[in-house]
C-alpha positions in Angstrom: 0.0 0.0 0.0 2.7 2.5 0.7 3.9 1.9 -3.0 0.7 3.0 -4.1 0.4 6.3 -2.3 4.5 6.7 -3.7 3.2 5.7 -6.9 0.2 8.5 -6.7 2.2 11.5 -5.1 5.1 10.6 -7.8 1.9 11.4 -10.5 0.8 14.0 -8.4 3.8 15.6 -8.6 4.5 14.8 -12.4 1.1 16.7 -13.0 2.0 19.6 -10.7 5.6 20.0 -12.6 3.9 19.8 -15.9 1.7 22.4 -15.0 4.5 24.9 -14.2 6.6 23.9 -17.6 3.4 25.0 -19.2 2.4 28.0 -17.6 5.9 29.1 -18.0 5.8 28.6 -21.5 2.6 30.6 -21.6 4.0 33.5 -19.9 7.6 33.8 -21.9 5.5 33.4 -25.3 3.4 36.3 -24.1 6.4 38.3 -22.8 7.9 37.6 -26.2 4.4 39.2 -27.7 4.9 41.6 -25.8 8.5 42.4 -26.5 7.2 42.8 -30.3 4.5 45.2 -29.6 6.9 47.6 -27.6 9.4 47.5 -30.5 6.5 48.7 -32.9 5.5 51.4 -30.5 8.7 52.8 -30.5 9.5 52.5 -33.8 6.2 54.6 -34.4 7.0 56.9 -31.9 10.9 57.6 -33.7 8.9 58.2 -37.0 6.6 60.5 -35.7 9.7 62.6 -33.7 11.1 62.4 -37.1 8.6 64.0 -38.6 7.8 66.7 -35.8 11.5 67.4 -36.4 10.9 67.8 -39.8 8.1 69.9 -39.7 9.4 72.4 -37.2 12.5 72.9 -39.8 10.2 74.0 -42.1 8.9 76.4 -39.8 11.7 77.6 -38.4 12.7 79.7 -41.8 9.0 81.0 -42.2 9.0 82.2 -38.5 12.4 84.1 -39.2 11.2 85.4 -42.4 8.0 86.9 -40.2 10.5 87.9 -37.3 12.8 89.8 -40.5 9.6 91.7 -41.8 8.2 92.7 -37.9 11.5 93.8 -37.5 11.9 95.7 -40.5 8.1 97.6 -40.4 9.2 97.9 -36.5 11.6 100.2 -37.6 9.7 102.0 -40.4 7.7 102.9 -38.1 10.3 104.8 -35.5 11.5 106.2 -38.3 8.5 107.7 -39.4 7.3 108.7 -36.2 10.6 110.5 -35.8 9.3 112.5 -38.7 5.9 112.8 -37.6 7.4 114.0 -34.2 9.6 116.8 -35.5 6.2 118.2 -37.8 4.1 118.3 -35.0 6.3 120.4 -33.1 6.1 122.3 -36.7 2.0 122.4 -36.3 2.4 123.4 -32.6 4.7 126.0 -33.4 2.5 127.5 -36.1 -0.8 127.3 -33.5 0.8 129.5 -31.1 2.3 132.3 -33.6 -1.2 132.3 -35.4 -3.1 132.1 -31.7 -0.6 135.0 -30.5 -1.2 137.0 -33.6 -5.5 136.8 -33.3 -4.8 137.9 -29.6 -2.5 141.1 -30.4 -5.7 142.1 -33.3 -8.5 141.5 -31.0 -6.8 143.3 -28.3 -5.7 146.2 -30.7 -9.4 146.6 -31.5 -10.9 146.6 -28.1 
């Protein structure tokens, strides 16, 4: 009787060790699965860098072309408010001589 219950744990065991070899093969081939989906994720993910890097190249000469004209019409306009500057004081100048000369008539006929 005792070689029986050997006889039954040695099957018992047998089944138990099968049991892990096949779970364990189950969990590499899904690791390996695995392995194959993160390499496709970051391959995508290179490409797309790639091609943000790309794409801001392109944009990096239009936005200096914009920053070259802002900066040009930037100083157009100093320049002609310099001008604009030095004529008002022209206008101003020409208010008071003409607002002096109606005050010395209307007080010359009073």
């Amino acid at each position: 009787m005792a070689a029986s219950y050997a006889a039954k744990n040695d099957d018992l065991q047998r089944g138990i060790d099968a049991s892990a070899a096949r779970y364990s093969a189950m969990a590499a081939s899904y690791a390996a699965k695995n392995d194959g989906l993160q390499r496709g994720i970051d391959a995508s993910a290179a490409r797309y860098t790639a091609m943000a890097a790309s794409y801001a190249a392109k944009n990096d000469g239009l936005q200096r072309g914009i920053d070259a004209s802002a900066a040009r019409y930037t100083a157009m306009a100093a320049s002609y408010a310099a001008e604009n500057d030095g004529l008002q004081r022209g206008i101003d100048a020409s208010a008071a001589r003409y607002t002096a000369m109606a005050k010395y008539y209307a007080a010359k006929e009073e």
